[in-house]
Structure formats: structure tokens, C-alpha cells
mmCIF file of the N, C-alpha and C atoms, coordinates in Angstrom:
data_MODEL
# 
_entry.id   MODEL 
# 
loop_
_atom_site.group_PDB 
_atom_site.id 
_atom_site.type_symbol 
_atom_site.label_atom_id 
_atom_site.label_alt_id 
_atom_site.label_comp_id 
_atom_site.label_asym_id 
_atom_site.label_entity_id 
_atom_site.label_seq_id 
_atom_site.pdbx_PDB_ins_code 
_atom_site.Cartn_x 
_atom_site.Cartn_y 
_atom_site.Cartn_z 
_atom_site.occupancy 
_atom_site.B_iso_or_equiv 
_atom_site.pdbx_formal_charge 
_atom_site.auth_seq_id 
_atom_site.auth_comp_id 
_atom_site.auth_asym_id 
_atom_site.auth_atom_id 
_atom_site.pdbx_PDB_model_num 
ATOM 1   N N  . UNK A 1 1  ? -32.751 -5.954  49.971 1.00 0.00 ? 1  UNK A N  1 
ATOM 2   C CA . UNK A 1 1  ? -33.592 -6.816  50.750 1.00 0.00 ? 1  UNK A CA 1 
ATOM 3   C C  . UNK A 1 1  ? -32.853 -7.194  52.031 1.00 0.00 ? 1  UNK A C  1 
ATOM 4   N N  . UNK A 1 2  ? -33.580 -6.618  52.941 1.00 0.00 ? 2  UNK A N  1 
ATOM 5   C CA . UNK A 1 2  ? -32.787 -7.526  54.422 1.00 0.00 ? 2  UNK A CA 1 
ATOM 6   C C  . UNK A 1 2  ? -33.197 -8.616  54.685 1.00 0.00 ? 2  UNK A C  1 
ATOM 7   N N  . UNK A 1 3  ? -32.181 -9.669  55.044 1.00 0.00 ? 3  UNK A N  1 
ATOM 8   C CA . UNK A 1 3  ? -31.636 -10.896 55.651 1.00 0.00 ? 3  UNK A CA 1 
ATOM 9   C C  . UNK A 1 3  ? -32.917 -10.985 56.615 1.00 0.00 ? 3  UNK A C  1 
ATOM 10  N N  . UNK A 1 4  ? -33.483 -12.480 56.729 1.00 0.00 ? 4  UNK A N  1 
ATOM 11  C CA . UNK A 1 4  ? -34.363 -12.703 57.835 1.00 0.00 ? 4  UNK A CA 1 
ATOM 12  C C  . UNK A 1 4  ? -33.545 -13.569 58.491 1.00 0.00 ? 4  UNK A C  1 
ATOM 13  N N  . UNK A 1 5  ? -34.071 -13.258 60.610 1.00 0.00 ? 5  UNK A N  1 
ATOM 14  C CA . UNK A 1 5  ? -33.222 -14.297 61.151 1.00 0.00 ? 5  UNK A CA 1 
ATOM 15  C C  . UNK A 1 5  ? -33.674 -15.428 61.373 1.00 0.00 ? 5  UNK A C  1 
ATOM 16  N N  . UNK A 1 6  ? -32.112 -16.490 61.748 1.00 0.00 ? 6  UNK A N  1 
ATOM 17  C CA . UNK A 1 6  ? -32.506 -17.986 61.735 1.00 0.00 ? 6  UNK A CA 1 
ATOM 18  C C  . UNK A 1 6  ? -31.889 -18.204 62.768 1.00 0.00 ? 6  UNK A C  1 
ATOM 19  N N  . UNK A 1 7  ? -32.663 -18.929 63.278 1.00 0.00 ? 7  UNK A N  1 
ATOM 20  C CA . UNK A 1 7  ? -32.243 -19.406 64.446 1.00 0.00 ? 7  UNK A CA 1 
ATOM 21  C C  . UNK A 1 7  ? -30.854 -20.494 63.893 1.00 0.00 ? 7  UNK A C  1 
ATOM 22  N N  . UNK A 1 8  ? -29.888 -20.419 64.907 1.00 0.00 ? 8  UNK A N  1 
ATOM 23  C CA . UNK A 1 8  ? -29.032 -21.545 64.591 1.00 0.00 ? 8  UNK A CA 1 
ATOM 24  C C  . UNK A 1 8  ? -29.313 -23.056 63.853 1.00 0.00 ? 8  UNK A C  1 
ATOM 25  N N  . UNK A 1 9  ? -28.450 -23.390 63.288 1.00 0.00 ? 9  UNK A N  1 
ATOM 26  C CA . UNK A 1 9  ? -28.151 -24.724 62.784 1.00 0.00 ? 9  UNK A CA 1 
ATOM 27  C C  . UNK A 1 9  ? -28.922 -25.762 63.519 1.00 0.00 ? 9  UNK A C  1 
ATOM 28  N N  . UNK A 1 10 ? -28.352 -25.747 64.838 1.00 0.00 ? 10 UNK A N  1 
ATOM 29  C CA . UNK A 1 10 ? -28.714 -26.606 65.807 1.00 0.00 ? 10 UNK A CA 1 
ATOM 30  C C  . UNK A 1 10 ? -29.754 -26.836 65.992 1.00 0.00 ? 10 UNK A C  1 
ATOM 31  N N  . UNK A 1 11 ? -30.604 -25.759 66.272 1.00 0.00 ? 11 UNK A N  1 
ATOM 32  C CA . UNK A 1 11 ? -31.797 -25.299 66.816 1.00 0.00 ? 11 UNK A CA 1 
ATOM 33  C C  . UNK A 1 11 ? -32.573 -25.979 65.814 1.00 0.00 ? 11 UNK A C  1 
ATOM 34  N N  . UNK A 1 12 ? -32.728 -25.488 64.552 1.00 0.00 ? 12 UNK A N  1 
ATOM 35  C CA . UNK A 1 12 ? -33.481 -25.763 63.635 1.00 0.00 ? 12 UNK A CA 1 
ATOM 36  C C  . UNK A 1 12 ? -34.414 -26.903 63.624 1.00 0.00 ? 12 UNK A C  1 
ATOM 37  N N  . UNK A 1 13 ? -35.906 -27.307 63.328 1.00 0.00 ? 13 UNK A N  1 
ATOM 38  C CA . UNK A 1 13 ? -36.517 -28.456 63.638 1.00 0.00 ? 13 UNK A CA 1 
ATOM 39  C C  . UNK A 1 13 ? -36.965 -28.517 61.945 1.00 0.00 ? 13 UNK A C  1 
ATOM 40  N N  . UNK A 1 14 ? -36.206 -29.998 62.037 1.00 0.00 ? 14 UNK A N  1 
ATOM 41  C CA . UNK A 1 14 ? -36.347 -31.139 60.463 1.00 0.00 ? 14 UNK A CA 1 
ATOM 42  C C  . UNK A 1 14 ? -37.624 -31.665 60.541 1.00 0.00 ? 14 UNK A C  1 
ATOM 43  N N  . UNK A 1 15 ? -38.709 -31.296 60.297 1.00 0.00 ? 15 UNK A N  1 
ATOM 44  C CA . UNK A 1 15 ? -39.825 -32.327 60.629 1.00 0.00 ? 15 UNK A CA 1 
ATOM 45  C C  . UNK A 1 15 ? -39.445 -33.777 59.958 1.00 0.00 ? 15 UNK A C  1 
ATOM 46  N N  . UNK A 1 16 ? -39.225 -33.968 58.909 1.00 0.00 ? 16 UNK A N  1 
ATOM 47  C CA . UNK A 1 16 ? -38.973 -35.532 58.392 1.00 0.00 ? 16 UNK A CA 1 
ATOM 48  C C  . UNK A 1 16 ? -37.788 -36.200 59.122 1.00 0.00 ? 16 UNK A C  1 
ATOM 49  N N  . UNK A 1 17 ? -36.960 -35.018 59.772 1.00 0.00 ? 17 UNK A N  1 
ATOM 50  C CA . UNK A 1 17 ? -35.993 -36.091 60.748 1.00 0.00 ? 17 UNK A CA 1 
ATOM 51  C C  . UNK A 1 17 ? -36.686 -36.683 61.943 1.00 0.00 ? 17 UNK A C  1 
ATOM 52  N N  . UNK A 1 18 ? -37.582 -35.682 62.460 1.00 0.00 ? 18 UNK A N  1 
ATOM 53  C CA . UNK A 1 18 ? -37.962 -36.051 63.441 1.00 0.00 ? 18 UNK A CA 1 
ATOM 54  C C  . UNK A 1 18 ? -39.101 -37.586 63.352 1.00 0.00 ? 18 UNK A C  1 
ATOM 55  N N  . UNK A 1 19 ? -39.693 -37.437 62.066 1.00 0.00 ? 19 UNK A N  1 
ATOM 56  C CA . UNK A 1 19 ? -40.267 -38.537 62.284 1.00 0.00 ? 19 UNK A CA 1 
ATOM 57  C C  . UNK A 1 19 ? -39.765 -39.852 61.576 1.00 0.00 ? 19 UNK A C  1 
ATOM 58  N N  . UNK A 1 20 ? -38.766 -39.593 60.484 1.00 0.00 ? 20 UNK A N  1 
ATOM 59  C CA . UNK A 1 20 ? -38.069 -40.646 60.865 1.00 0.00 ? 20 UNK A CA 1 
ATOM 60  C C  . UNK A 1 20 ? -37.545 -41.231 62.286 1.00 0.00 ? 20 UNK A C  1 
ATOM 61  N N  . UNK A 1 21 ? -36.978 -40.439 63.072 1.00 0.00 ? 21 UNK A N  1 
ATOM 62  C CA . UNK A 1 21 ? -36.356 -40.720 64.102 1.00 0.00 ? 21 UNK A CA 1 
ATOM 63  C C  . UNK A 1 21 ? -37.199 -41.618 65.131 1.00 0.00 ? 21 UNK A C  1 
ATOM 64  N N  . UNK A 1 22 ? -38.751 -40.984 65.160 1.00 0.00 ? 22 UNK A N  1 
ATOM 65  C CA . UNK A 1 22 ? -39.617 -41.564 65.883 1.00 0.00 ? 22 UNK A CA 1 
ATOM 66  C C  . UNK A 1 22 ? -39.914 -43.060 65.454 1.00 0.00 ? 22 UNK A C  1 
ATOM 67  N N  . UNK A 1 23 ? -40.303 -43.021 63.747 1.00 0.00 ? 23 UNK A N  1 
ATOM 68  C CA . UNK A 1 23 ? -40.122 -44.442 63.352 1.00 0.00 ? 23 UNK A CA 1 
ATOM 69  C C  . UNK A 1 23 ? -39.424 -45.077 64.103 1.00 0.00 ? 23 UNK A C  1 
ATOM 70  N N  . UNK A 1 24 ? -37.845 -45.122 63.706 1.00 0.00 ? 24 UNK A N  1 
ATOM 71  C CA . UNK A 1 24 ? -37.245 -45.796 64.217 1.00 0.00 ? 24 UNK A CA 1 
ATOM 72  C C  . UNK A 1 24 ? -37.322 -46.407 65.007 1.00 0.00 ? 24 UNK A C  1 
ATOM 73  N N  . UNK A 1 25 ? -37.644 -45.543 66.435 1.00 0.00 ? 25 UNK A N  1 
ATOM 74  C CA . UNK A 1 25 ? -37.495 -45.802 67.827 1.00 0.00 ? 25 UNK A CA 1 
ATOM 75  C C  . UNK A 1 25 ? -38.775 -46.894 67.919 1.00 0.00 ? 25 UNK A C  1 
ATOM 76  N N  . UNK A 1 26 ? -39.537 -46.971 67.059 1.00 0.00 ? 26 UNK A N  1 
ATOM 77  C CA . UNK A 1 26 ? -40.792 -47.203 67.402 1.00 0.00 ? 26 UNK A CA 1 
ATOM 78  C C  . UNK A 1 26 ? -40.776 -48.882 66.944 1.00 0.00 ? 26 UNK A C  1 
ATOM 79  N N  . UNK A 1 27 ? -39.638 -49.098 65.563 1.00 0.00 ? 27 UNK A N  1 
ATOM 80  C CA . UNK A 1 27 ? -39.012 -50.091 65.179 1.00 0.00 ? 27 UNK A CA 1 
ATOM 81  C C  . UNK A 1 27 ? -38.458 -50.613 66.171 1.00 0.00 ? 27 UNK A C  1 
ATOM 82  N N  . UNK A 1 28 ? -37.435 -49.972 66.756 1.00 0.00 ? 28 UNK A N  1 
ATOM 83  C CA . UNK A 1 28 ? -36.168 -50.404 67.528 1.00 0.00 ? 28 UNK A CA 1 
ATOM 84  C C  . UNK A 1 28 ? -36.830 -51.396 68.988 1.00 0.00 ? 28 UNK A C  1 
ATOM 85  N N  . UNK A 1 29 ? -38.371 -50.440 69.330 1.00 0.00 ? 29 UNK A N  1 
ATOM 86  C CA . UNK A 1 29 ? -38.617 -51.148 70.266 1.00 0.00 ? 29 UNK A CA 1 
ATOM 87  C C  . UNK A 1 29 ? -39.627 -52.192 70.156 1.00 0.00 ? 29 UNK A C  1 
ATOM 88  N N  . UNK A 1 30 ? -40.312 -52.694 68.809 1.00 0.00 ? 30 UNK A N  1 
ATOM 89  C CA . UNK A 1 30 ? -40.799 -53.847 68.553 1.00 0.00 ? 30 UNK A CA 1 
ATOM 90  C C  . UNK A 1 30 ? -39.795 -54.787 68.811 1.00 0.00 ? 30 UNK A C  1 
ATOM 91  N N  . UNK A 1 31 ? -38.483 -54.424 68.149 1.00 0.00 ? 31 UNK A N  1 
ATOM 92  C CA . UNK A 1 31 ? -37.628 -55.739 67.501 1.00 0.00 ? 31 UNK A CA 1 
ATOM 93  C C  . UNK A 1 31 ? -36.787 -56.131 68.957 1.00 0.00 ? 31 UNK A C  1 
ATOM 94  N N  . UNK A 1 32 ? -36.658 -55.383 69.597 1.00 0.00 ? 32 UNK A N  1 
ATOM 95  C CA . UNK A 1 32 ? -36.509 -55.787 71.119 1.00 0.00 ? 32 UNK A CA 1 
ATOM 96  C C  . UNK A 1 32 ? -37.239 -56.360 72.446 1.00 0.00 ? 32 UNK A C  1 
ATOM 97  N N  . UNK A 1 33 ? -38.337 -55.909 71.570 1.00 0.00 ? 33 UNK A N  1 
ATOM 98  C CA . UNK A 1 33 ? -39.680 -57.117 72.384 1.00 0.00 ? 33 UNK A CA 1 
ATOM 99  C C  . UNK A 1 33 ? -39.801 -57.662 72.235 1.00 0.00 ? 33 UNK A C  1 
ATOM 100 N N  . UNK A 1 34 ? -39.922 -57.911 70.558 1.00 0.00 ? 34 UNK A N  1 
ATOM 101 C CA . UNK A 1 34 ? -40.529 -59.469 70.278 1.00 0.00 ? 34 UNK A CA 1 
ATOM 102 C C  . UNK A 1 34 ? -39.460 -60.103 68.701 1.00 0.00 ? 34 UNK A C  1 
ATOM 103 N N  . UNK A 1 35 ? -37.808 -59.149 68.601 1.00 0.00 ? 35 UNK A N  1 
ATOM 104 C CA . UNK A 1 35 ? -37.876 -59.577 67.259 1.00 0.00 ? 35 UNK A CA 1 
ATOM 105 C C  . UNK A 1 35 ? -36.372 -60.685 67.707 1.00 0.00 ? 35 UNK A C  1 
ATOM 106 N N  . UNK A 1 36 ? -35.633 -60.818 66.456 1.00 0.00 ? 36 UNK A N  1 
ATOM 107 C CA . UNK A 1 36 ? -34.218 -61.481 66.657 1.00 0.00 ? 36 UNK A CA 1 
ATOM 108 C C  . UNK A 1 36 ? -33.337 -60.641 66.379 1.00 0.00 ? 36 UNK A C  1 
ATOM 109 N N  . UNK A 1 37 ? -32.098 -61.220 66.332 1.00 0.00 ? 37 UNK A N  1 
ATOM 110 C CA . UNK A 1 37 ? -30.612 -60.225 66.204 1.00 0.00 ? 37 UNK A CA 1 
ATOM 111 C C  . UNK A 1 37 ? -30.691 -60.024 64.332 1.00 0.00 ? 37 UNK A C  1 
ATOM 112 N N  . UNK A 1 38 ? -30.982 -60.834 63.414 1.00 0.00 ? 38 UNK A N  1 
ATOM 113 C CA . UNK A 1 38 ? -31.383 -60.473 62.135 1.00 0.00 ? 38 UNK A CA 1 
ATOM 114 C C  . UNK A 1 38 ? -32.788 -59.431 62.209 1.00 0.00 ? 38 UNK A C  1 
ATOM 115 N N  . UNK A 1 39 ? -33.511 -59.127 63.027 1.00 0.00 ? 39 UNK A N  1 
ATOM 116 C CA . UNK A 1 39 ? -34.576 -58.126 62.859 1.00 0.00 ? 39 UNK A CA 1 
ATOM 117 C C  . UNK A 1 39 ? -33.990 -56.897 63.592 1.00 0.00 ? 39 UNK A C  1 
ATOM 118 N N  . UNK A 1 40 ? -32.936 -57.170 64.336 1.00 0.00 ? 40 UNK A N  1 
ATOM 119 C CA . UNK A 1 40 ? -32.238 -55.784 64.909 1.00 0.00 ? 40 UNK A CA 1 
ATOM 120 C C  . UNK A 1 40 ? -31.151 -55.246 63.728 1.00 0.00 ? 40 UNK A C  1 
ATOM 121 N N  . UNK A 1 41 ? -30.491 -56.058 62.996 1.00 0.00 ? 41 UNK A N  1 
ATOM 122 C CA . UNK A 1 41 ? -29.654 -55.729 62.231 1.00 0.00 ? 41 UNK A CA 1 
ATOM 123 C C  . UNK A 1 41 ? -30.226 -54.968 61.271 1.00 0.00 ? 41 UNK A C  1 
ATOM 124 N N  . UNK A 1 42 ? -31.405 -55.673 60.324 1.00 0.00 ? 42 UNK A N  1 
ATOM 125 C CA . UNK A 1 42 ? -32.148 -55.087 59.333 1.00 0.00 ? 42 UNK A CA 1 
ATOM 126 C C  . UNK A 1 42 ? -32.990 -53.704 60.074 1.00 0.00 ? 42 UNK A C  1 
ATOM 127 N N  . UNK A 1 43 ? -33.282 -53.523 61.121 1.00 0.00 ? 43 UNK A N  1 
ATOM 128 C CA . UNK A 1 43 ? -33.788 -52.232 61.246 1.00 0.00 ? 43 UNK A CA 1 
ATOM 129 C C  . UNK A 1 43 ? -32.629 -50.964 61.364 1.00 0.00 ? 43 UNK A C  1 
ATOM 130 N N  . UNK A 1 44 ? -31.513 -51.347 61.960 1.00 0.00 ? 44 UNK A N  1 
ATOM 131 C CA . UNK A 1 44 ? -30.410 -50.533 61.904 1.00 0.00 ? 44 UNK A CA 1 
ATOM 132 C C  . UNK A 1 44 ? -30.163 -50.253 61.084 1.00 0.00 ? 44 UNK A C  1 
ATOM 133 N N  . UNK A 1 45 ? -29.788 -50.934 59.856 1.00 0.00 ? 45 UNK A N  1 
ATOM 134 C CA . UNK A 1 45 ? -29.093 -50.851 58.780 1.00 0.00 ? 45 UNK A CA 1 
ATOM 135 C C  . UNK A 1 45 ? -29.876 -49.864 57.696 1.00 0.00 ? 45 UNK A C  1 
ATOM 136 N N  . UNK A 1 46 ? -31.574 -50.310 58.148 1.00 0.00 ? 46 UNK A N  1 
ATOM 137 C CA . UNK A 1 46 ? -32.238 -49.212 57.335 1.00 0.00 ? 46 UNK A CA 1 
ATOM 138 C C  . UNK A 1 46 ? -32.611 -47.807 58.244 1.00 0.00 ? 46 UNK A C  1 
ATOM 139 N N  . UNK A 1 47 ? -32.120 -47.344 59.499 1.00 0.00 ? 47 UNK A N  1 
ATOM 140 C CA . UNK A 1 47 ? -31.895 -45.926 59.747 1.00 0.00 ? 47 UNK A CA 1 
ATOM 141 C C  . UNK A 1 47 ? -30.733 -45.480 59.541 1.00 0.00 ? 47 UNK A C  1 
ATOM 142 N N  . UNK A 1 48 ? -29.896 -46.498 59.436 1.00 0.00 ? 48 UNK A N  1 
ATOM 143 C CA . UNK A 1 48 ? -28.558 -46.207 59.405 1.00 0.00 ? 48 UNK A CA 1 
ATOM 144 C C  . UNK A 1 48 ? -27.802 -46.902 58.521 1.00 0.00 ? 48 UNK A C  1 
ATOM 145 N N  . UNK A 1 49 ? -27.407 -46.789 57.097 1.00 0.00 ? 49 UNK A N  1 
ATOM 146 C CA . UNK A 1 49 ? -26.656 -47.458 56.016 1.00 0.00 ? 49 UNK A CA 1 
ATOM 147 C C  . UNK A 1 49 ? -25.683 -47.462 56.069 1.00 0.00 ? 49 UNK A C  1 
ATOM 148 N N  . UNK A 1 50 ? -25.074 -46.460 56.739 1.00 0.00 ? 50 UNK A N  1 
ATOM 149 C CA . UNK A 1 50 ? -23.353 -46.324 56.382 1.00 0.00 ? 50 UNK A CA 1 
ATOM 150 C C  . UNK A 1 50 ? -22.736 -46.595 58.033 1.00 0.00 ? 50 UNK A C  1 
ATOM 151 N N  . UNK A 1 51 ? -23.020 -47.737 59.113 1.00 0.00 ? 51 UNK A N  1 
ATOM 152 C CA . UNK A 1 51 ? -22.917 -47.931 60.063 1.00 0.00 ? 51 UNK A CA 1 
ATOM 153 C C  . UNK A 1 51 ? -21.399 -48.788 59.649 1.00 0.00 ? 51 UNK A C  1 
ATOM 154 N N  . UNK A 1 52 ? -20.586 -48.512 60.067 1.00 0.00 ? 52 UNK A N  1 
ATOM 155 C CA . UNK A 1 52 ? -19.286 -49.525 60.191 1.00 0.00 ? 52 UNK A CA 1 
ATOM 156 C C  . UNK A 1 52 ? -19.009 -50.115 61.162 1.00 0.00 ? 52 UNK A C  1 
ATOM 157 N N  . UNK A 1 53 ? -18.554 -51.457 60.609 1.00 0.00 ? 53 UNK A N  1 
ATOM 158 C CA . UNK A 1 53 ? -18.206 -52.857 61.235 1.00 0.00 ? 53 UNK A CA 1 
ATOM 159 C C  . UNK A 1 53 ? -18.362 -52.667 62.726 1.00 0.00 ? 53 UNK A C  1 
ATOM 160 N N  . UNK A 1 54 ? -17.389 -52.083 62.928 1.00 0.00 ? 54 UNK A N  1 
ATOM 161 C CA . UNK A 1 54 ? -16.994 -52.001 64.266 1.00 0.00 ? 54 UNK A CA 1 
ATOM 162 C C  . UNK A 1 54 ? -18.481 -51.482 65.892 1.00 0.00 ? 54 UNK A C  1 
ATOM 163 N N  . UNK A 1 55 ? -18.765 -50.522 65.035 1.00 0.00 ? 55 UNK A N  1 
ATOM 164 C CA . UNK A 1 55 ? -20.014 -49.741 65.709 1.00 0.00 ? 55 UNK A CA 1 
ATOM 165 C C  . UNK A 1 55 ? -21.019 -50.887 65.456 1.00 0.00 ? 55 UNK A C  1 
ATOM 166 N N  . UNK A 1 56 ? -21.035 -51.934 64.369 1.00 0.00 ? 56 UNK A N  1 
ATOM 167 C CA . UNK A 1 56 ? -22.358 -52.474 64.159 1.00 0.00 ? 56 UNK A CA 1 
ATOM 168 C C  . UNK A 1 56 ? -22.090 -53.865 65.075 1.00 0.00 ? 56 UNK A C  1 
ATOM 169 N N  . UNK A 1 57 ? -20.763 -54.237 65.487 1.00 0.00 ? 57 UNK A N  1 
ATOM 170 C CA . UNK A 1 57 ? -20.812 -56.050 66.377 1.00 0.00 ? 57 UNK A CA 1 
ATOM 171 C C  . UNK A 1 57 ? -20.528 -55.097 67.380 1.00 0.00 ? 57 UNK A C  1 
ATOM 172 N N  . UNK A 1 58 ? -20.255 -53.660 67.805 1.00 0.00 ? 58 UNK A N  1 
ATOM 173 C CA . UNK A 1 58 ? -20.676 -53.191 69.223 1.00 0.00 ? 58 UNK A CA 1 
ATOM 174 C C  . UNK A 1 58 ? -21.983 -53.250 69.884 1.00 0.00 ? 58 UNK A C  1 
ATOM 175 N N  . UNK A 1 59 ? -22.645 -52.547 68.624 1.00 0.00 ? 59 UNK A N  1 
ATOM 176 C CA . UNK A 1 59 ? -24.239 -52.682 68.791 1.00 0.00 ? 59 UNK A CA 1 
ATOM 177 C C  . UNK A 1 59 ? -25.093 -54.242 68.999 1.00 0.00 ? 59 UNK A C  1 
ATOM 178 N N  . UNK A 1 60 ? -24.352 -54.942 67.926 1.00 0.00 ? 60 UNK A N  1 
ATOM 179 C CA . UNK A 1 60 ? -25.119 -56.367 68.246 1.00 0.00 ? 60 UNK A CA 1 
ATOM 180 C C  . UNK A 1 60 ? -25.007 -57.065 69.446 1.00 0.00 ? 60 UNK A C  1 
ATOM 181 N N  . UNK A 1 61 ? -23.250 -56.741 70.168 1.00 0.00 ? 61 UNK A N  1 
ATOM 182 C CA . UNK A 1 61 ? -23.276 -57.023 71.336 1.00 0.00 ? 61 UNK A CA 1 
ATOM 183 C C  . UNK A 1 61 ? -24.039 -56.524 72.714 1.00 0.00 ? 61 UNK A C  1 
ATOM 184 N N  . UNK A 1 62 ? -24.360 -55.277 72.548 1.00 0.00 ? 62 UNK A N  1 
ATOM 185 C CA . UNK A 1 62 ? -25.325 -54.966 73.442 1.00 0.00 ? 62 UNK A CA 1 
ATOM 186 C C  . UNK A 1 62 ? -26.792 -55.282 73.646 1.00 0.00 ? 62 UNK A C  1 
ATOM 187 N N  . UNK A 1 63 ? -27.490 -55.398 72.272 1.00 0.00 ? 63 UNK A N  1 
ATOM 188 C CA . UNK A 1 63 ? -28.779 -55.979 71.405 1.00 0.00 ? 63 UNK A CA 1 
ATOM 189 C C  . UNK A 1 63 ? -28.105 -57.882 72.421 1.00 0.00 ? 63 UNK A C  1 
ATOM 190 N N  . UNK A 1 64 ? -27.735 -58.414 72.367 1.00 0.00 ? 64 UNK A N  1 
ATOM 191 C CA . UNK A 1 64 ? -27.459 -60.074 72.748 1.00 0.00 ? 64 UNK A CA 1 
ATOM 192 C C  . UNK A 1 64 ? -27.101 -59.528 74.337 1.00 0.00 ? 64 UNK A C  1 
ATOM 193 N N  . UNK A 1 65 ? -27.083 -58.501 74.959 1.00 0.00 ? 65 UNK A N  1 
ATOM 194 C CA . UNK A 1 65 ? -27.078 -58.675 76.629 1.00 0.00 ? 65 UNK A CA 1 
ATOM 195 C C  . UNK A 1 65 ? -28.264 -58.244 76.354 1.00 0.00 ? 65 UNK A C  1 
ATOM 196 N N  . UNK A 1 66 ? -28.609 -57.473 75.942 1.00 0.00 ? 66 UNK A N  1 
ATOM 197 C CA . UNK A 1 66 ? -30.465 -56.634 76.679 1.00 0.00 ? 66 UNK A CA 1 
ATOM 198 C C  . UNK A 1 66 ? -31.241 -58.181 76.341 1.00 0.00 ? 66 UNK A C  1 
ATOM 199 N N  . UNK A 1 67 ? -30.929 -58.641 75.337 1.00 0.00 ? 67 UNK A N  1 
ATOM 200 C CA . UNK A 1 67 ? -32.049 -59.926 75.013 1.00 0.00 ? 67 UNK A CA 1 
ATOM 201 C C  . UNK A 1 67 ? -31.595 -60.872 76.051 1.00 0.00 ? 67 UNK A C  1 
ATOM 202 N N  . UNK A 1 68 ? -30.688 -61.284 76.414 1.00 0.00 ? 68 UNK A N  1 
ATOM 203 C CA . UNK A 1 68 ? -29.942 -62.621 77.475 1.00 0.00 ? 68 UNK A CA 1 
ATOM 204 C C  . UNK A 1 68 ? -31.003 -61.604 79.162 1.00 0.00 ? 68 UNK A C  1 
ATOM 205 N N  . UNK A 1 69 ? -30.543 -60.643 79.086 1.00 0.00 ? 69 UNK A N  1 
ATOM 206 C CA . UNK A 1 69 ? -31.366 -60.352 80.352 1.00 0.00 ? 69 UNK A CA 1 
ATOM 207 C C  . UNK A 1 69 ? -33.016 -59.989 80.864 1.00 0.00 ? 69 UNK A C  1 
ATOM 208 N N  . UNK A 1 70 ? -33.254 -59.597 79.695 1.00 0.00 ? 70 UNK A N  1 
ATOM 209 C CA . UNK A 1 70 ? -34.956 -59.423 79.119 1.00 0.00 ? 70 UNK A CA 1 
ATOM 210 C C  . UNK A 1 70 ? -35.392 -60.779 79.438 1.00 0.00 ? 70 UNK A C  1 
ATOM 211 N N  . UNK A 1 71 ? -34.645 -62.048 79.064 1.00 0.00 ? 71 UNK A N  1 
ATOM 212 C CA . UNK A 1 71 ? -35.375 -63.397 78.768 1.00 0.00 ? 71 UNK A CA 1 
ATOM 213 C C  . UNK A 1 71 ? -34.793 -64.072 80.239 1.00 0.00 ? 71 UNK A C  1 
ATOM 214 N N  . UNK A 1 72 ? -33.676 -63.326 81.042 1.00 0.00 ? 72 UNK A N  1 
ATOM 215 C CA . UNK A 1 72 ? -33.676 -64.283 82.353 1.00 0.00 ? 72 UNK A CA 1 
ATOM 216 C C  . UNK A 1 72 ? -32.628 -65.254 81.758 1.00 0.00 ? 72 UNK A C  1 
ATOM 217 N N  . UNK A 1 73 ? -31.708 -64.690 80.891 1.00 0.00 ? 73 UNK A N  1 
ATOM 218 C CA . UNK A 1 73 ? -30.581 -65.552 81.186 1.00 0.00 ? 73 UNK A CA 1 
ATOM 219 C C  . UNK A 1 73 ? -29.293 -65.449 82.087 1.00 0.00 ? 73 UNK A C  1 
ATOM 220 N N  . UNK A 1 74 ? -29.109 -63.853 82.354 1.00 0.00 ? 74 UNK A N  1 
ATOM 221 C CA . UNK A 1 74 ? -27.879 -63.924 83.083 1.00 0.00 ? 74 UNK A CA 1 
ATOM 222 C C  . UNK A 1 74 ? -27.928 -64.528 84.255 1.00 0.00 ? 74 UNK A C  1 
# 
């Protein structure tokens, strides 16, 4: 039997990644319109479980400028 070709690894399209991914985004930009830093955390944490410390009070710190400047605090 011959081998059929595949396109690279890379290439390849996940449909369930992709729409997870879209979720997400679709999360990410409610909770930045209208949510808090506990509704940014809990949406991260559920695209992303295994996020460590460090990457996650990077992230919160950026999530607390976009909100300080969104609302006209700087």
C-alpha cells in the first residue's frame, strides 16, 4: 500500500482547535469590555490550565493597563 501525502505538521488544520481558539477570543473580548480581573483570570485559566505563575501576574498586569486605559485612567 502506498503512503498518502500530508501536508506538514504545521500546516495541518485542527478544526476543534480552531474553534476553541475562536471561543476564546470571543471570551477574552467580552471580559475586557465589560468583565473584572477575576473574569479575566477564570477565562485564561480555562483555555489555558497549565499557565505558570509568572506568565499569569504578567498577563494580569497587562489585563490592569488595558482596563486603567480603556476606563481613562492613565
Amino acid at each position: 500500500m502506498t503512503s498518502r501525502w500530508k501536508p506538514p505538521r504545521e500546516e495541518r488544520v485542527d478544526a476543534d482547535a480552531i474553534r476553541s481558539e475562536q471561543e476564546f477570543r470571543e471570551k477574552l473580548r467580552d471580559v475586557l469590555e465589560y468583565g473584572g480581573e477575576d473574569d479575566f483570570v477564570a477565562v485564561l485559566k480555562a483555555y489555558k490550565p497549565d499557565v505558570g505563575k509568572e506568565e499569569l501576574q504578567g498577563l494580569i498586569t497587562q489585563f490592569r493597563a488595558y482596563a486603567r486605559e480603556k476606563r481613562g485612567l492613565c
